[in-house]
GUDREN-22536 format. One record per residue (C-alpha): residue number from 1; z, y, x. Coordinates in pm, whole numbers, padded with zeros to 5 digits, always signed. Example, Ala and Ser with C-alpha at 12.3 -4.5 7.8 and 13.67 -1.06 7.14 Angstrom:
! residues 2
(node 1 (+00780 -00450 +01230))
(node 2 (+00714 -00106 +01367))
//
This chain:
! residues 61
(node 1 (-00364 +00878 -00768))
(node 2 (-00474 +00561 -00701))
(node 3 (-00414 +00333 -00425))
(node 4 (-00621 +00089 -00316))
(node 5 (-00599 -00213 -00039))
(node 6 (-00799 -00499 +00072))
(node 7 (-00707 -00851 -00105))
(node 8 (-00707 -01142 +00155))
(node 9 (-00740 -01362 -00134))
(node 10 (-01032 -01249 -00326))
(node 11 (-01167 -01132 +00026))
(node 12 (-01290 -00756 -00145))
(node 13 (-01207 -00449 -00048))
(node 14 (-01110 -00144 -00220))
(node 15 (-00930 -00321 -00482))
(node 16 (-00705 -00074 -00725))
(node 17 (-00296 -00218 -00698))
(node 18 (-00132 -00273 -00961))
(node 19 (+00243 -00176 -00970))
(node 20 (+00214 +00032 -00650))
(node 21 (+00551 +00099 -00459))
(node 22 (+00619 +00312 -00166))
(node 23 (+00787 +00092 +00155))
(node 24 (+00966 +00200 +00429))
(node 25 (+00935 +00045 +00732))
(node 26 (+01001 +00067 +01104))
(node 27 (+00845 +00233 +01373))
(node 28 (+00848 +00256 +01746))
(node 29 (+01094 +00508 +01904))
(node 30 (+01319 +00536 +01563))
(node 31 (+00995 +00706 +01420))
(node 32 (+00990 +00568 +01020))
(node 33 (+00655 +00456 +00880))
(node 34 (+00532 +00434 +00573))
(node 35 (+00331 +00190 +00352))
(node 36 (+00231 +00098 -00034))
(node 37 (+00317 -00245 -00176))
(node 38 (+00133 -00409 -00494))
(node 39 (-00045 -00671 -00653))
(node 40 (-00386 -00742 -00678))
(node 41 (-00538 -00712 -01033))
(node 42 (-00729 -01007 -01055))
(node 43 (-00550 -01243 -00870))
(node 44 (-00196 -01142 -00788))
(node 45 (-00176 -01187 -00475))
(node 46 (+00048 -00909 -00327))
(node 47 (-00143 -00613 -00137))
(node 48 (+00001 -00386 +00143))
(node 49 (-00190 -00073 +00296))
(node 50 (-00012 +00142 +00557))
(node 51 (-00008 +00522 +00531))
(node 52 (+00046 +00839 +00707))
(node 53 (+00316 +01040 +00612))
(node 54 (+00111 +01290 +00399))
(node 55 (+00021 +01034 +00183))
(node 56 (+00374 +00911 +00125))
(node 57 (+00476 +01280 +00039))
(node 58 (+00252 +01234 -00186))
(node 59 (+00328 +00947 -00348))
(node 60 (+00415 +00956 -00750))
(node 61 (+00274 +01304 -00758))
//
């Protein structure tokens, strides 16, 4: 699958991450989120999109 994020840097949307990497995180009321960490292809700046909790079930698959 691939994941894609906005790039402050380049200012585009949609960009494909490189290296993605699931990241827990915290949540309100002990509830755990979830997000995807990478790096932008053409720049490498790093690039963080938050996700629900289907989407990090399905993460790697």
């Amino acid at each position: 699958m691939d994941y894609t994020g906005y790039c402050v840097k380049c200012k585009k949307k949609n960009v494909k991450m490189e290296n993605p990497k699931l990241v827990p995180m915290k949540g309100k009321g002990k509830v755990k989120r979830h997000a995807i960490s990478g790096t932008c292809p053409s720049c490498g700046t790093k690039m963080f999109r938050i996700v629900s909790a289907a989407d990090a079930a399905d993460f790697g698959k």
